[in-house]
N, C-alpha and C positions, 0 to 999 in steps of 0.2 A: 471581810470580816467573817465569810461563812469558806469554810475550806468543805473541799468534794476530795471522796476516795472512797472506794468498787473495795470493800475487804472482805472475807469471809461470804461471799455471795448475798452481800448487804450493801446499800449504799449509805454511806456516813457522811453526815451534814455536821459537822466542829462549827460550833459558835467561838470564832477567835476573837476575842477581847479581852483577855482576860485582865489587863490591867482597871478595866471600868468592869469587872464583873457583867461581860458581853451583855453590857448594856447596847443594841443596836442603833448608827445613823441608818436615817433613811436612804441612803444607798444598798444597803444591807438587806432591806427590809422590801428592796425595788429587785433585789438580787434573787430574792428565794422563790420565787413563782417558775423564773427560769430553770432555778435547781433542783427543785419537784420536776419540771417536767423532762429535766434530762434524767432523773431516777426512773422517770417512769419508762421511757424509753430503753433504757439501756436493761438488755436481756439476762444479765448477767447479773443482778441487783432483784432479789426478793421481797426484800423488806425497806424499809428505808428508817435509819436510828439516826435521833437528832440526841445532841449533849451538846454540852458545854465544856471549852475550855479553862484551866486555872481554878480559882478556888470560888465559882459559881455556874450554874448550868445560865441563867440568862435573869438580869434582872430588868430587861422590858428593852422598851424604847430610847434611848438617849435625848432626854426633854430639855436640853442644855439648847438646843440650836430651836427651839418650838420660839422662845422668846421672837425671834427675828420672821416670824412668818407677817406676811405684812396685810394681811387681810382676812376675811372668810372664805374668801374663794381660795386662796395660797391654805388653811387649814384645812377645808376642807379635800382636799387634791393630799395633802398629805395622809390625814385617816385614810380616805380609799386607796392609798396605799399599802399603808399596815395591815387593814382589813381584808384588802384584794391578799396577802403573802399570808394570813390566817387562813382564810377560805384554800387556797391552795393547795396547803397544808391538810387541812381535812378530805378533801375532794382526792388528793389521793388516790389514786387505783391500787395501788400497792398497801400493806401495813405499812404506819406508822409508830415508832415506837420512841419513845423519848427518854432517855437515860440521863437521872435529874441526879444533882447532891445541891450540899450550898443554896444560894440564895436562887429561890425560883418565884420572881415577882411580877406585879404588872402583868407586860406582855409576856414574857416567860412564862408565869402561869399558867398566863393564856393559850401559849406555842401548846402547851402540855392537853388542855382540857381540845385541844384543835386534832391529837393525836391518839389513835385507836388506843394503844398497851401506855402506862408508863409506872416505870424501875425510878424508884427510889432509895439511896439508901438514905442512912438514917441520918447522915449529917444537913437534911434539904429542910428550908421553911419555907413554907407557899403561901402566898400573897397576893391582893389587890390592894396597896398601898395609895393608891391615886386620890380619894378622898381627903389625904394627907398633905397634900398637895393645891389641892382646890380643884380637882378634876374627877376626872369618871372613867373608869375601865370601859372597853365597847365589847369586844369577842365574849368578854366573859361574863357579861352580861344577857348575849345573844345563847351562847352555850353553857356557862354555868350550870343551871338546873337540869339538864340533860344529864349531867354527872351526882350530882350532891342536889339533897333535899332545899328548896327555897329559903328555909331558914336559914341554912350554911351557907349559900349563895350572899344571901342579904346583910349576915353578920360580916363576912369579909369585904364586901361591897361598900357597906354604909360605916364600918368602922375602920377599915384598913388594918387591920390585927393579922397576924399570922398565924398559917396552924403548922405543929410540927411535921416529922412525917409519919410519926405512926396518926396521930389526928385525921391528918390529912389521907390517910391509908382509913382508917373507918369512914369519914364522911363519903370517901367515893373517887374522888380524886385521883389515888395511887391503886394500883393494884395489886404491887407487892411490895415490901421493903426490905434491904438487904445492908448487909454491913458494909461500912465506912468505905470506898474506893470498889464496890464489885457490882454498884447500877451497869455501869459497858459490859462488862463483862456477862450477867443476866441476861442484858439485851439481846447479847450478839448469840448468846443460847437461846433465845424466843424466837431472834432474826430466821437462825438452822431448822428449827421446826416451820414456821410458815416455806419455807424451800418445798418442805415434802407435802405441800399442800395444792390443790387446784386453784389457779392463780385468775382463774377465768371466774370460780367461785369466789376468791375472797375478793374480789371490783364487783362483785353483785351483792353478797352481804354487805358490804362498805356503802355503797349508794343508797341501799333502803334502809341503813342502821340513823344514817345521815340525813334522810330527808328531813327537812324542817320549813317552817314559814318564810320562803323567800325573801317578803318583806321587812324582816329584821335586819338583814345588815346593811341597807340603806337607811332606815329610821335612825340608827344605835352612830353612822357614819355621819350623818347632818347635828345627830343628838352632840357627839364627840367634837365637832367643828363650831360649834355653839358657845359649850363649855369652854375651850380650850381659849376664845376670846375674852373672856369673864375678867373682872378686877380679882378675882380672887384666885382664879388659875395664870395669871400673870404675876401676882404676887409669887405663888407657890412654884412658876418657874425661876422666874431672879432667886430666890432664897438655895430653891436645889442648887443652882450652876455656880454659888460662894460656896460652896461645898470643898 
């Protein structure tokens, strides 16, 4: 579900799903840790741009198969999953840049607030949706506020509302927005710029931009594993997957 390809002296990670709006299975999600580190390996790749395939950059997790998890230990193992390919993502040696349209929910959102730059154009709404559901977003609760003030954190968190993208461009979120179909395109213009840069400096600005309290994404990982057991988030699963 994630295709690799070395273009323009950029490594490009395509979220292929488009039929589910690359909604991610956990295969997928087990997959990107190793794809970060062959980006980071490979000499020939600057930058690394994540998008999405079809008519959404990523609307999270695929919560259709969560119903069948058979205990806390089998949910739990599943978040440190997600969480481990978040982390990943950010830890990064290289820029990360995310070239968003369409629906950017969930854990997409999350891929986004996980990555240095992100190009939006103007057709994208961002979302923590999960409250909607009867669950709790984890990454973007760990890093939310690191981008966007607490209040805009907590409005998306506690109501699952969406912001557009200019919205989502003042809160913090985006950092530029561009018309209908030209996010890749922008990107892969920031990608050529970090090129002409000292690549030894940008893995030291990234480490100390990034440090944070270690202990959140274990808490937020047991917090996630909790919830997802709930009568309410078992409701909120069955009702998605008649969808």
């Amino acid at each position: 579900m994630i295709d690799y390809e070395i273009r323009e002296g950029a490594a490009w990670l395509t979220l292929n799903r488009p039929e589910k709006h690359n909604a991610l299975r956990l295969d997928a999600w087990q997959a990107l840790p190793d794809l970060i580190a062959r980006a980071i390996a490979d000499a020939s790749a600057a930058a690394v741009i994540l998008k999405g395939k079809g008519p959404s950059f990523c609307t999270g997790a695929d919560i259709t198969s969560f119903g069948d998890l058979a205990d806390a230990e089998d949910r739990h193992r599943v978040m440190t999953s997600i969480n481990s390919a978040m982390i990943a993502v950010e830890a990064c040696t290289k820029p990360v840049i995310a070239a968003v349209h369409g629906y950017v929910l969930g854990g997409g959102c999350e891929l986004t607030m996980m990555a240095d730059i992100v190009i939006a154009d103007s057709t994208s709404r961002f979302g923590l949706p999960e409250i909607k559901a009867g669950f709790m977003p984890g990454p973007g609760l760990v890093r939310g506020s690191s981008h966007v003030s607490l209040h805009v954190i907590k409005y998306m968190a506690l109501t699952g509302e969406t912001l557009d993208a200019d919205e989502a461009l003042h809160a913090g979120l985006v950092n530029k927005v561009v018309a209908p179909g030209l996010a890749v395109e922008e990107a892969a213009h920031i990608a050529k710029t970090m090129a002409q840069r000292s690549g030894t400096a940008l893995a030291e600005m990234k480490r100390f931009l990034n440090a944070q309290e270690p202990s959140a994404w274990p808490h937020v990982t047991s917090s996630l594993a909790y919830v997802f057991g709930t009568k309410g988030a078992c409701e909120g699963i069955a009702k998605y997957g008649r969808r």
